[in-house]
KOLGUMI-491353 format. One record per residue (C-alpha): x, z, y; residue number from 1. Coordinates in steps of 0.02 Angstrom, whole numbers, always signed. Example, Ala and Ser with C-alpha at 12.3 -4.5 7.8 and 13.67 -1.06 7.14 Angstrom:
BEGIN
{{+615; +390; -225}; 1}
{{+684; +357; -53}; 2}
***
This chain:
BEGIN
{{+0; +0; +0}; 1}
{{+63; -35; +180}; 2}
{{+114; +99; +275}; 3}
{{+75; -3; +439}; 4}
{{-80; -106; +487}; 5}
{{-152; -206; +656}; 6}
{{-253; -80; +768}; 7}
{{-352; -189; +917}; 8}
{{-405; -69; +1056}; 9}
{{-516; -125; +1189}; 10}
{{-439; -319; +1139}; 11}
{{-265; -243; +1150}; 12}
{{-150; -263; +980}; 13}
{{-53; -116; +926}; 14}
{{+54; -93; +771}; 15}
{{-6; +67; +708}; 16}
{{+53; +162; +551}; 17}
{{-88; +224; +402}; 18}
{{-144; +413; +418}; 19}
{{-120; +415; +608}; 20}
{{-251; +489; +724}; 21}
{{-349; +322; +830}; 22}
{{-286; +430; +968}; 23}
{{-114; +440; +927}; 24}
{{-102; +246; +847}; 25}
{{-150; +170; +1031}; 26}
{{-22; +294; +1115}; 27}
{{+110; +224; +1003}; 28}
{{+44; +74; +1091}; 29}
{{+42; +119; +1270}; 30}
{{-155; +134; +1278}; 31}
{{-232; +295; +1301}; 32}
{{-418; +320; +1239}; 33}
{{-502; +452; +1334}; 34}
{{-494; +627; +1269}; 35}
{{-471; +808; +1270}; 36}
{{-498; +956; +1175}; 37}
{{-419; +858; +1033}; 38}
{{-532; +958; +918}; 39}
{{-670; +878; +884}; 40}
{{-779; +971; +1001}; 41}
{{-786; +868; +1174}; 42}
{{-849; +706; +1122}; 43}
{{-744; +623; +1252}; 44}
{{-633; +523; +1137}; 45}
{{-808; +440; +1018}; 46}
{{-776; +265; +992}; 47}
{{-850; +138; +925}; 48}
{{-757; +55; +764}; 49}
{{-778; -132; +788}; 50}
{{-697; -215; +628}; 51}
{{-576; -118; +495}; 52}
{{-549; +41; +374}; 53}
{{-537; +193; +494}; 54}
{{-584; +367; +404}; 55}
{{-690; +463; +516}; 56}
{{-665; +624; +427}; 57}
{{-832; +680; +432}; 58}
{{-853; +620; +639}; 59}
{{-946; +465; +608}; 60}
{{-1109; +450; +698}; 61}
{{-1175; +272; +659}; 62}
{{-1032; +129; +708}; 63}
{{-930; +281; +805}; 64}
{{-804; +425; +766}; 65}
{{-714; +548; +854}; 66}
{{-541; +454; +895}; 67}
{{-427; +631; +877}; 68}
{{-484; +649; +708}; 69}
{{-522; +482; +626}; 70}
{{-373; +398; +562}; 71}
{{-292; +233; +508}; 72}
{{-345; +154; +322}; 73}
{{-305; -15; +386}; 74}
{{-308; -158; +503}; 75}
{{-449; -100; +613}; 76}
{{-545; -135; +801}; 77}
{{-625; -2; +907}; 78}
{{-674; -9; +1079}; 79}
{{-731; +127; +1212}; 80}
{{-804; +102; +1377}; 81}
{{-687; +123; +1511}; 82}
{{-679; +288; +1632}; 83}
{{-589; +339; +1785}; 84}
{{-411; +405; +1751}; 85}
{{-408; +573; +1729}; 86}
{{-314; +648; +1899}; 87}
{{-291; +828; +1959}; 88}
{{-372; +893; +2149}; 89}
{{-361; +1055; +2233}; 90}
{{-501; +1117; +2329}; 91}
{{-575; +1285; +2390}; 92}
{{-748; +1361; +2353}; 93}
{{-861; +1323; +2502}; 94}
{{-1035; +1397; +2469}; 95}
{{-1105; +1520; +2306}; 96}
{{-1276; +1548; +2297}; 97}
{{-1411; +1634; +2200}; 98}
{{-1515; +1498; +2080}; 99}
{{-1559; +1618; +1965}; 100}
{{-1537; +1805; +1904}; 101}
{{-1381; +1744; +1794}; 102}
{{-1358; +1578; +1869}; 103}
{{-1267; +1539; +2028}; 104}
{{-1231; +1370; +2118}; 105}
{{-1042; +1339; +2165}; 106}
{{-980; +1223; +2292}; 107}
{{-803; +1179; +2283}; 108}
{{-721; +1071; +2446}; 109}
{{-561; +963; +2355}; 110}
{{-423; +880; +2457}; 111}
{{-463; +712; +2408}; 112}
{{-593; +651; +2314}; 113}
{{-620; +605; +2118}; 114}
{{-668; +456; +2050}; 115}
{{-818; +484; +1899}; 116}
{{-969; +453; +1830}; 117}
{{-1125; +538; +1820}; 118}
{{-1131; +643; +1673}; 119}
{{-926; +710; +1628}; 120}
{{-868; +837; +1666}; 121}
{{-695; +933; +1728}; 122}
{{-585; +1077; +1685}; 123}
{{-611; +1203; +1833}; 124}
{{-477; +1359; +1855}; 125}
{{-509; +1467; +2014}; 126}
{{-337; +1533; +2061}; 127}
{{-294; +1683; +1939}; 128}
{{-408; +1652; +1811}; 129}
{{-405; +1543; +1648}; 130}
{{-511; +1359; +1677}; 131}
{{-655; +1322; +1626}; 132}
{{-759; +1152; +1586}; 133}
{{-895; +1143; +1693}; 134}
{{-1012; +998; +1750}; 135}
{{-1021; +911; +1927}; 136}
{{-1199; +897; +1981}; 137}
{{-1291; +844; +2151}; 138}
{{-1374; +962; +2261}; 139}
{{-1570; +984; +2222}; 140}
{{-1624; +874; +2365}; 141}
{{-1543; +725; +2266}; 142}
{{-1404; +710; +2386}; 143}
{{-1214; +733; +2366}; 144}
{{-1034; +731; +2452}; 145}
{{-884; +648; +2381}; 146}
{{-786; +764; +2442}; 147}
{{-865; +919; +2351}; 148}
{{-903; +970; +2173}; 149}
{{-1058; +1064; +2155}; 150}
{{-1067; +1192; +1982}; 151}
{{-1216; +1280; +1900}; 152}
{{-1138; +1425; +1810}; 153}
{{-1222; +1533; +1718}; 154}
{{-1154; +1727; +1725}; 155}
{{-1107; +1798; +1553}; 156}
{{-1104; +1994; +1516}; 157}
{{-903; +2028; +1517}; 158}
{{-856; +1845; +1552}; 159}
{{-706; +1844; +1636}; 160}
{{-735; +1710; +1764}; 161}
{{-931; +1713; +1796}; 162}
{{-941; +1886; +1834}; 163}
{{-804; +1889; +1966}; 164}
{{-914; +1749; +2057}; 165}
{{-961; +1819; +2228}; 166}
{{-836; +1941; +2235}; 167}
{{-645; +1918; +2187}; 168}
{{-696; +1733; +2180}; 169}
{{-775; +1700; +2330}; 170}
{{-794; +1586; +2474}; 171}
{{-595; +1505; +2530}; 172}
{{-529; +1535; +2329}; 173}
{{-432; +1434; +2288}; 174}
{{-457; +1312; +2146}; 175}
{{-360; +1174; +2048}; 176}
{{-481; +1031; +1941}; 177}
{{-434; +918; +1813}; 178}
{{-516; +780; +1741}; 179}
{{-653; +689; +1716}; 180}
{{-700; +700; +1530}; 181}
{{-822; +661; +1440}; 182}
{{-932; +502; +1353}; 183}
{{-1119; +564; +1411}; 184}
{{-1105; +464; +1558}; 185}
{{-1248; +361; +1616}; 186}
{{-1219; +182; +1566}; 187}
{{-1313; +13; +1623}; 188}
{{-1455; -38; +1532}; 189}
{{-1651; -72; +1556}; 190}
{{-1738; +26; +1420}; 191}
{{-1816; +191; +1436}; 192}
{{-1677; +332; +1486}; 193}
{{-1736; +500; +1384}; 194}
{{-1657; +658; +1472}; 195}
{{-1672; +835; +1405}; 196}
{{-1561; +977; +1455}; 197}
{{-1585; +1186; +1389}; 198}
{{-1523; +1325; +1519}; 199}
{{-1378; +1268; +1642}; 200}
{{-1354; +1076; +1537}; 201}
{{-1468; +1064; +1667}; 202}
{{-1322; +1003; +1780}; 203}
{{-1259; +859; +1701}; 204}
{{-1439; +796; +1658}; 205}
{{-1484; +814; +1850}; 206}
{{-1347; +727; +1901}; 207}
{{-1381; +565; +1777}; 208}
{{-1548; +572; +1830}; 209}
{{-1514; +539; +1998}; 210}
{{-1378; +435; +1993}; 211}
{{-1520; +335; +1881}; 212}
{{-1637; +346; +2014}; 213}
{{-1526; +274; +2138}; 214}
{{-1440; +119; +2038}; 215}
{{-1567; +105; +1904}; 216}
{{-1716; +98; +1975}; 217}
{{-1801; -22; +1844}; 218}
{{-1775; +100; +1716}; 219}
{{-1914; +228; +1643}; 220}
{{-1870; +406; +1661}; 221}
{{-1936; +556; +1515}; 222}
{{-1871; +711; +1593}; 223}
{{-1854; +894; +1467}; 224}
{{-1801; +1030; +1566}; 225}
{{-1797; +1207; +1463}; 226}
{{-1750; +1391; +1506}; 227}
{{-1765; +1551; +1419}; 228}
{{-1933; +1610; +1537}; 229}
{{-1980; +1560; +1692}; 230}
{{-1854; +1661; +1815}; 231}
{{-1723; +1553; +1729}; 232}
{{-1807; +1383; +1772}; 233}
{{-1695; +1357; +1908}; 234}
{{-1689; +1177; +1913}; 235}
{{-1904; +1173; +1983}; 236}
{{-1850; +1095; +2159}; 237}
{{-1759; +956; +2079}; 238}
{{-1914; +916; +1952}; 239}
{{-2003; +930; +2101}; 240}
{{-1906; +771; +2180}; 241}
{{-1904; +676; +2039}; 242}
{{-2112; +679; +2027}; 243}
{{-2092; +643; +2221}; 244}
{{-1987; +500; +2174}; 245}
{{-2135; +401; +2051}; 246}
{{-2038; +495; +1889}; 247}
{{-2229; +507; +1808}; 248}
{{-2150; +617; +1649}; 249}
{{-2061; +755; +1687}; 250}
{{-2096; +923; +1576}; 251}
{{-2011; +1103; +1618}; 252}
{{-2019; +1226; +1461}; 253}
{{-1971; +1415; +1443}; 254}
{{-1967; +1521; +1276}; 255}
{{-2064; +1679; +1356}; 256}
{{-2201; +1693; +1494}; 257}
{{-2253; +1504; +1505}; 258}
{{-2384; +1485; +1594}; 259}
{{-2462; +1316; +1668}; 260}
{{-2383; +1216; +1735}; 261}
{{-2243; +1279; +1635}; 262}
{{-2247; +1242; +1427}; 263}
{{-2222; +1353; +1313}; 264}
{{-2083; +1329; +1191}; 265}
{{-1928; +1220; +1156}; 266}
{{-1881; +1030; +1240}; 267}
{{-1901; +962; +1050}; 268}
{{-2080; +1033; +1069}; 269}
{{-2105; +884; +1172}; 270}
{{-1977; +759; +1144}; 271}
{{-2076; +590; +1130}; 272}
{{-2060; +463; +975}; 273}
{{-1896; +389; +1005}; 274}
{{-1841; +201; +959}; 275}
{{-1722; +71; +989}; 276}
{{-1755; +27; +1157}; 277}
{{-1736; +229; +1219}; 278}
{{-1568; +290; +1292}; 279}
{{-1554; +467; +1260}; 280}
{{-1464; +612; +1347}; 281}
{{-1431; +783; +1301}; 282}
{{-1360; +933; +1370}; 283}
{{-1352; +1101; +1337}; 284}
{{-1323; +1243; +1180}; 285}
{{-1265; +1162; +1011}; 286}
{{-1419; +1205; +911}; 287}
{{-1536; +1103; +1058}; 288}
{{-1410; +950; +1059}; 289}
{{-1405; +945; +889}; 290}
{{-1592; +936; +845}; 291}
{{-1609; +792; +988}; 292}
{{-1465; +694; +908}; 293}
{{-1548; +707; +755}; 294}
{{-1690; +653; +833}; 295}
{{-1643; +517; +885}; 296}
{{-1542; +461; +741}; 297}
{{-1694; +451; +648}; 298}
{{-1771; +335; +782}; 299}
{{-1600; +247; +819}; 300}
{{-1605; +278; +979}; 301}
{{-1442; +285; +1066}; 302}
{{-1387; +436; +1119}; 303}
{{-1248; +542; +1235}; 304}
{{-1215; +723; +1205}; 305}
{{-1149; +857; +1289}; 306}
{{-1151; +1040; +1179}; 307}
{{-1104; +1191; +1297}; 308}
{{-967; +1272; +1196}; 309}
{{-903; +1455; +1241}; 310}
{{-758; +1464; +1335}; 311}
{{-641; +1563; +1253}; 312}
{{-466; +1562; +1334}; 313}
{{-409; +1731; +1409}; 314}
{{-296; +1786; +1551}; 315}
{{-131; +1731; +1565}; 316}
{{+32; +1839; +1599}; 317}
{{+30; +1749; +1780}; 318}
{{-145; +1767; +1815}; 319}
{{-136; +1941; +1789}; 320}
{{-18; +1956; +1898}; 321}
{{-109; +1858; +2022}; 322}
{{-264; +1983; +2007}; 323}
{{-161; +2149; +2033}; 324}
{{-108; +2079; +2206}; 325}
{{-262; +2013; +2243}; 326}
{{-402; +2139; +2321}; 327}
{{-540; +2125; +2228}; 328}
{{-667; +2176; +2321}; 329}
{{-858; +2103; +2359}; 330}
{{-873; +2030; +2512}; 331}
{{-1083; +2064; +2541}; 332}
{{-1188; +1911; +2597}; 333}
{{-1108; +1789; +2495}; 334}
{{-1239; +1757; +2359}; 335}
{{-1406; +1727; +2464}; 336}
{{-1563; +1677; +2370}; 337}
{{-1617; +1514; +2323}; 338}
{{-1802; +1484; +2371}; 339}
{{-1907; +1417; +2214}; 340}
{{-2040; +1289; +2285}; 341}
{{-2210; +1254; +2198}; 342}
{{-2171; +1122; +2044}; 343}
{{-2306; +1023; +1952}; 344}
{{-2254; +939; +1818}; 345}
{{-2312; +749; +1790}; 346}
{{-2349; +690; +1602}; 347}
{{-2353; +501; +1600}; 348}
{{-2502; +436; +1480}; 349}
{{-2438; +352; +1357}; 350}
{{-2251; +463; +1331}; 351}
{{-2362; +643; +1360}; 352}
{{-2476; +584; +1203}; 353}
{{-2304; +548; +1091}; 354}
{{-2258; +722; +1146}; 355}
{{-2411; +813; +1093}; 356}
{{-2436; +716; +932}; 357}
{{-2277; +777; +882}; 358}
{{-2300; +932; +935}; 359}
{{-2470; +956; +850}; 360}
{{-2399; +870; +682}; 361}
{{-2255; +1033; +690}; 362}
{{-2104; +916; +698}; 363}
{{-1978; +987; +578}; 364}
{{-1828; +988; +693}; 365}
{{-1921; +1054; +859}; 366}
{{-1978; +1205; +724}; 367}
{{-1804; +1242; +670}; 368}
{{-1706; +1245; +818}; 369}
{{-1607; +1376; +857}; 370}
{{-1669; +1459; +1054}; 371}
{{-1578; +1412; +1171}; 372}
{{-1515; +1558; +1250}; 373}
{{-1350; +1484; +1250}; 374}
{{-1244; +1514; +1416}; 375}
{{-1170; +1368; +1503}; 376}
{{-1036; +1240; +1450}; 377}
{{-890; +1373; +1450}; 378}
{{-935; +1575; +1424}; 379}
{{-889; +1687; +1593}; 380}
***
């Protein structure tokens, strides 16, 4: 058997050697595919496998696999759609404020601005504490600066970044960004764009929905929005614009204390049938993004996920440092409440009838899926 083999990447030829990672095969090559956890857990480096033996090592998701695990049987073609070049920008945090009881809204002013698409996201580290991957989103009026990030991040009991928000890390802290990442970006298209978030995936989902309202204008929008109860819907002032905008089916959801026009239960309560022509994006705790990409397996739908995994790295030697001579005190006012307008949510006809069917019929995967009490993308 031949150790080496033919690897085409994006139309670009690279001799490759059998066993190697996709990843590492088109670095041999000079081409870099996107990635980077390099674990499996990101999603940023799924490709699609063209032509060719490539072992996905348990990664494959129809025609695509997770390029830092699959690796080289033989002469092979993959391609991946092209992203900005991941870059690094400082910045400062501008404004924190109160969305929720555990969520709060950061705004972070950078240097110079980044070049991404709706949907990635970036490693954030506020000076003196270990980064975290958190989601760019757009304010809830719809609008947005290129010169500013804006974060939803959810506080987590004894996290060591979330709960400093507001008072170590407050407004002038410094912070350092790297990135973009990520492959649940919104793409072109014209079919029916299927968005469902759970807790504080709310922020990527936002910002693909109005990004799609903006430059995609022909497309039909199915909007899930879930929380835990109804003090965590956070997000109602953005539903609320996107029913202003002509969005007819947009549904908010909470666990506990639903009442009308809130639903009671889980987004898979009331995820409508989903086929071929449906574009599907999903953000939020594993067990939710899991069910929908299940979901819409089953219906071949195409979809873009986005789990919120806990962030686990700790404090390092420097950082530590870095805290001890900085005064950590709260600085009052910083965190000011976020009003919560009245939101009605709009069920289209024929999308709000899929949606009850199923959940009338007691869909299998809506019934098993784990609550969603997950925090956001990376844990305090």
């Amino acid at each position: 058997m031949a150790s080496t083999c033919n690897l085409i990447v994006n139309g670009h030829a690279i001799k490759a050697n059998v066993g190697e990672t996709l990843v590492d095969a088109a670095l041999g090559g000079w081409t870099v595919i996107p990635h980077d956890c390099c674990s499996g857990q990101c999603e940023t480096c799924r490709v699609t496998v063209v032509a060719g033996n490539v072992d996905d090592q348990g990664t494959g998701d129809g025609r695509t696999v997770l390029a830092c695990t699959a690796t080289i049987d033989g002469d092979a073609e993959i391609e991946f759609d092209e992203v900005p070049r991941i870059a690094k920008r400082s910045g400062e945090v501008a404004e924190i404020a109160r969305l929720a009881p555990d969520v709060v809204e950061v705004v972070v002013t950078l240097n110079e601005p980044f070049d991404y698409r709706a949907g990635q996201y970036f490693n954030v580290k506020f000076s003196g504490f270990p980064g975290r991957d958190l989601s760019p989103t757009v304010r809830a009026d719809g609008t947005w600066n290129p010169r500013e990030l804006v974060f939803h991040i959810r506080r987590y009991p004894g996290g060591l970044v979330s709960t400093q928000i507001g008072s170590t890390i407050g407004i002038g802290h410094r912070v350092h960004v790297r990135g973009p990442f990520g492959q649940a970006f919104l793409r072109e298209g014209d079919g029916p764009i299927v968005l469902i978030s759970g807790g504080t995936g709310w922020a990527p989902i936002w910002s693909v929905a109005a990004e799609a309202r903006r430059s995609q204008r022909h497309r039909d929008l199915f909007v899930i929005a879930g929380a835990r109860d109804p003090a965590s819907l956070y997000m109602r002032q953005s539903l609320e614009w996107l029913t202003d905008d002509g969005v007819r089916d947009v549904i908010a959801t909470t666990q506990i204390g639903a009442s009308r026009p809130i639903l009671a239960g889980l987004p898979t309560h009331y995820l409508p049938s989903l086929g071929l022509e449906d574009t599907v994006y999903v953000a939020g705790p594993p067990g939710l993004v899991d069910a929908i990409k299940t979901n819409a397996r089953d219906g071949r739908a195409r979809c873009y996920a986005d789990p919120f995994l806990p962030g686990v790295q700790k404090l390092s030697m420097i950082d530590r440092m870095r805290q001890m001579l900085r005064r950590p005190d709260a600085v009052p006012g910083l965190v000011r409440p976020a009003a919560t307008p009245a939101y009605e949510p709009v069920l289209g006809e024929d999308r709000s009838r899929q949606a009850a069917a199923l959940r009338m019929q007691g869909n299998a995967i809506s019934r098993t899926a784990p609550p969603q009490d997950e925090p956001s993308r990376s844990r305090g």
